[in-house]
N, C-alpha and C positions, 0 to 999 in steps of 0.2 A: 479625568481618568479616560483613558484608551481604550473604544470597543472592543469588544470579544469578537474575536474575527470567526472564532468557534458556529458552527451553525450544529454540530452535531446533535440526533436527538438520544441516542443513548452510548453510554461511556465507555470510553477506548479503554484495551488494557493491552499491557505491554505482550511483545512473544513472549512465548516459552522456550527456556533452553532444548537443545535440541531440536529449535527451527531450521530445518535444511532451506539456502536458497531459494527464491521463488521463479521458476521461469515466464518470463513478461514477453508477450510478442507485441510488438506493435507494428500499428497497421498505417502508417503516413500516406497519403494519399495512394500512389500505385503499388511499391511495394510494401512487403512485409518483413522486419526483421526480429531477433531474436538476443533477450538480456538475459542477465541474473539480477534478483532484486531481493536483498535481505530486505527482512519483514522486521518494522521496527515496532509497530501496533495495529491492531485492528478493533470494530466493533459488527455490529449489524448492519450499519450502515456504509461503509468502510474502511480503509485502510491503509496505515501509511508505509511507507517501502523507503527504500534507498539505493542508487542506482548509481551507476557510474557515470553514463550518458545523459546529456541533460535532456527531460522531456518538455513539450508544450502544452498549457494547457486548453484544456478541447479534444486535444488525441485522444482516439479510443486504442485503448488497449486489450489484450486477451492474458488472463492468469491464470496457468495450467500448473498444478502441483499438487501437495499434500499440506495442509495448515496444522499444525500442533493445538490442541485445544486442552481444556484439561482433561478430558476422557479419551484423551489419545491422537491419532492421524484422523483426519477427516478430508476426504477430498475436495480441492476447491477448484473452480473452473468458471469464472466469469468472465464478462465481458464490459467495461467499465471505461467512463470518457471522467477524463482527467478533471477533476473541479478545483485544484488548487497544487502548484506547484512553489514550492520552499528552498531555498538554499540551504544546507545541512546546518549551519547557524542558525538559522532565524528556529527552526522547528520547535514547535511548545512543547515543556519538559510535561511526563506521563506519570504519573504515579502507579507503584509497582500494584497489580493486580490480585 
C-alpha cells in the first residue's frame, strides 16, 4: 500500500456554497501579480484552491478575501509558501463536511 502523502494535522472540509473567488497575489521573486482562486477546501492548517496559472512550490503567496465558514463570512488574509502543488487530477477526493 501507498503512503499517505497527507501530512495534515486536522481535517479539511469542503467550501461552502456561496464561496466567492479567492484573490491570490503572488509574490515571485521582483514582482507581484494578481489571480482568482476558487476555494476547493480548507482546514486550520490550510488550504486547497484552484487556479488557473500554474504555481511553484515554495512561492509565497498572499490571500486577501472573505472565507465562508458555517457561521457566515469571516475574513481571511495570510501569507502562505506553497507546500504542495497537484494537478487538478491527481487532487485527494474530500468528503462533504
Amino acid at each position: 500500500m501507498a503512503p499517505n502523502p497527507e501530512r495534515r494535522r486536522h481535517s479539511r472540509t469542503k467550501s461552502f456554497s456561496g464561496q466567492r473567488d479567492l484573490t491570490i497575489i503572488c509574490q515571485p521573486g521582483a514582482g507581484r501579480s494578481m489571480m482568482a482562486a476558487r476555494l476547493l477546501d480548507f482546514s486550520e492548517d490550510g488550504m486547497g484552491v484552484e487556479v488557473e496559472s500554474p504555481l511553484e512550490e515554495g512561492s509565497l503567496v498572499e490571500i486577501v478575501d472573505d472565507i465562508q465558514r458555517a457561521g457566515g463570512r469571516q475574513p481571511l488574509r495570510a501569507e502562505l509558501t506553497l507546500r504542495r502543488v497537484l494537478e487538478a487530477n491527481d487532487l485527494p477526493q474530500v468528503s462533504p463536511g
